[in-house]
C-alpha positions in Angstrom: -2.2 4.1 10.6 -0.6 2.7 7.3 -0.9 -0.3 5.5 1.0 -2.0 3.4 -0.9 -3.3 -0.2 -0.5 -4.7 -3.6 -2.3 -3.5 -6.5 -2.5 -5.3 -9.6 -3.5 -3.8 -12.4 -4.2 -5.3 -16.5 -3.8 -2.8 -19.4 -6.0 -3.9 -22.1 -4.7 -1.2 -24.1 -1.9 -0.2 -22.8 -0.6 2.6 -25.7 -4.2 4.2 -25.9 -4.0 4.3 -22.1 -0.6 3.9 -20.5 0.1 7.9 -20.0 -3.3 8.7 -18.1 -1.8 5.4 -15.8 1.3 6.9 -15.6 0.1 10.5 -14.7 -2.4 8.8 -11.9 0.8 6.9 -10.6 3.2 9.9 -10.2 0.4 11.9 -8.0 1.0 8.8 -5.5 4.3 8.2 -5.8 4.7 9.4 -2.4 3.3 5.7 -1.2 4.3 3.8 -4.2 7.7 2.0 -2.9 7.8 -0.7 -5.9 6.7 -1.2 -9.4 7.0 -3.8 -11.7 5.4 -4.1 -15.4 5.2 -6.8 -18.0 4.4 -6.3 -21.2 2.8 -8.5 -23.5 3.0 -6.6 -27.2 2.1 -9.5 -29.0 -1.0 -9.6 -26.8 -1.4 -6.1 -26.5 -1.9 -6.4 -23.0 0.4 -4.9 -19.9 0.1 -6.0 -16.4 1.8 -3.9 -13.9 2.0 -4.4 -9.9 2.6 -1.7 -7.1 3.9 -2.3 -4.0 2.6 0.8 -1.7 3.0 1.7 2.0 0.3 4.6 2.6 -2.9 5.3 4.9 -6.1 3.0 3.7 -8.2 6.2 2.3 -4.9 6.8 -0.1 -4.6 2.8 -1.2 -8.1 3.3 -2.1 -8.3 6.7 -3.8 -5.3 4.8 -5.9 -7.0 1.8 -6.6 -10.3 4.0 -8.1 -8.6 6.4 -9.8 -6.6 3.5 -11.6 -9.9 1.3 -12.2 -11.9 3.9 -13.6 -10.0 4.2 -16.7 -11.0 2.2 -19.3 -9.1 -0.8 -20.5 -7.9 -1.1 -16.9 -8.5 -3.8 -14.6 -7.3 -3.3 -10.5 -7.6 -5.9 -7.7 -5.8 -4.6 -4.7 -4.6 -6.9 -1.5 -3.9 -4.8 1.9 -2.5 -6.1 4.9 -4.3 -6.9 8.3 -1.3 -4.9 9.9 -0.8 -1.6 10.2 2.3 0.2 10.3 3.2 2.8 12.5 
């Protein structure tokens, strides 16, 4: 069953670190159904959020692959329903 969940995620660094993101993002871009960044240059800091719809073992294999790069911080929220 699939689930539908939000991941946050805060670049600390985001031009050391933003291609290795992106790269990690387009080998699940067959969940990903929304993305929306913010930059904040003067801060250098980047704070993007995905809106996915994928089975819980891919939401999560996301959400580590993302938070195991450094600089990168990830806090994902998934739905109590599943989707059929």
């Amino acid at each position: 069953m699939k689930k539908i969940a939000v991941i946050g995620a805060v670049l600390d660094e985001p031009k050391e670190i933003q291609k290795i993101f992106n790269n990690i993002i387009s080998e699940y871009s067959h969940i990903i159904r929304g993305r929306m960044g913010l930059p904040f240059e003067s801060d250098g800091i980047s704070v993007i959020s995905l809106t996915v719809l994928g089975e819980l073992d891919e939401i999560n294999s996301l959400t580590g692959k993302l938070g195991n790069i450094p600089h990168v911080s990830v806090k994902t929220s998934i739905s109590k329903k599943e989707i059929k």
